[in-house]
C-alpha positions as a printed Julia matrix, in Angstrom:
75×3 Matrix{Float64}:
 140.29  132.54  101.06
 140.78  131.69  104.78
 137.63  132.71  107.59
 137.7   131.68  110.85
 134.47  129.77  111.99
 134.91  131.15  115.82
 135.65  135.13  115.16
 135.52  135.7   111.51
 138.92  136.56  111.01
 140.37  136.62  107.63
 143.92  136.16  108.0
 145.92  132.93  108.78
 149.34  131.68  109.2
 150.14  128.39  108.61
 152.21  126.68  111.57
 151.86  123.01  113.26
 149.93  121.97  116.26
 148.62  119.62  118.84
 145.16  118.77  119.57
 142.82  117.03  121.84
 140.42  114.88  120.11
 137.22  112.5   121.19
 136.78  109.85  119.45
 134.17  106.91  120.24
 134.38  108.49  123.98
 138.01  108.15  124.59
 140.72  111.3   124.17
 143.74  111.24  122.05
 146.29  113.79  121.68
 147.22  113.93  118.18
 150.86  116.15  117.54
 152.57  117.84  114.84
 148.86  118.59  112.74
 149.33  120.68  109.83
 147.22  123.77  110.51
 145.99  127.28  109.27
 145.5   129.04  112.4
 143.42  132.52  112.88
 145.98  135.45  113.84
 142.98  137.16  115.31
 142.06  134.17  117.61
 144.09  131.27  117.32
 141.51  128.55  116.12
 143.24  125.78  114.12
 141.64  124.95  111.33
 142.54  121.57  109.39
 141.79  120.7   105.27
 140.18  117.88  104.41
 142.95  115.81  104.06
 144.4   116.41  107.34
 141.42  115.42  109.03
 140.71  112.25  107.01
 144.6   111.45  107.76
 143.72  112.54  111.84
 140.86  110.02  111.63
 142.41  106.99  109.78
 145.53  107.34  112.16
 143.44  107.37  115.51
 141.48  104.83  114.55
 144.01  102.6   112.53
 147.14  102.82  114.08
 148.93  102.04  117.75
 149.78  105.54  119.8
 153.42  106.66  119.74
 153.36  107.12  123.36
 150.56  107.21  126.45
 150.98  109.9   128.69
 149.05  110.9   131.93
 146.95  113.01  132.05
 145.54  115.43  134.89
 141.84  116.22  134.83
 139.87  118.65  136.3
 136.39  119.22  137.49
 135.1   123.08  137.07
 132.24  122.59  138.89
């Protein structure tokens, strides 16, 4: 049974998604992650799996692309 770790929600759909990841101080965009994702919030959430696969890719394997990227202060 699915609960979200940010709101508590209950119920999830699964759908695909992007995310922003640190890893040994630098950021990666990873794309197409399977996901369940809170319909009360929106908080991915990956299994197991997916994240081992998320970690063996960033850290095994060349990018598909490099992108810029902007970056902002809020200060």
């Amino acid at each position: 049974m699915f609960q979200c770790h940010v709101c508590g929600g209950s119920a999830a759909k699964s759908d695909v998604v992007s995310e922003v990841f640190t890893f040994d101080g630098r950021r990666v965009l990873v794309e197409h992650i399977p996901a369940q994702v809170c319909e009360r919030c929106g908080e991915a959430t990956f299994s197991r799996e997916t994240t081992e696969k998320i970690r063996r890719l960033v850290h095994d394997a060349r990018p598909a692309k490099t992108i810029p990227l902007d970056v902002f202060a809020l200060t």
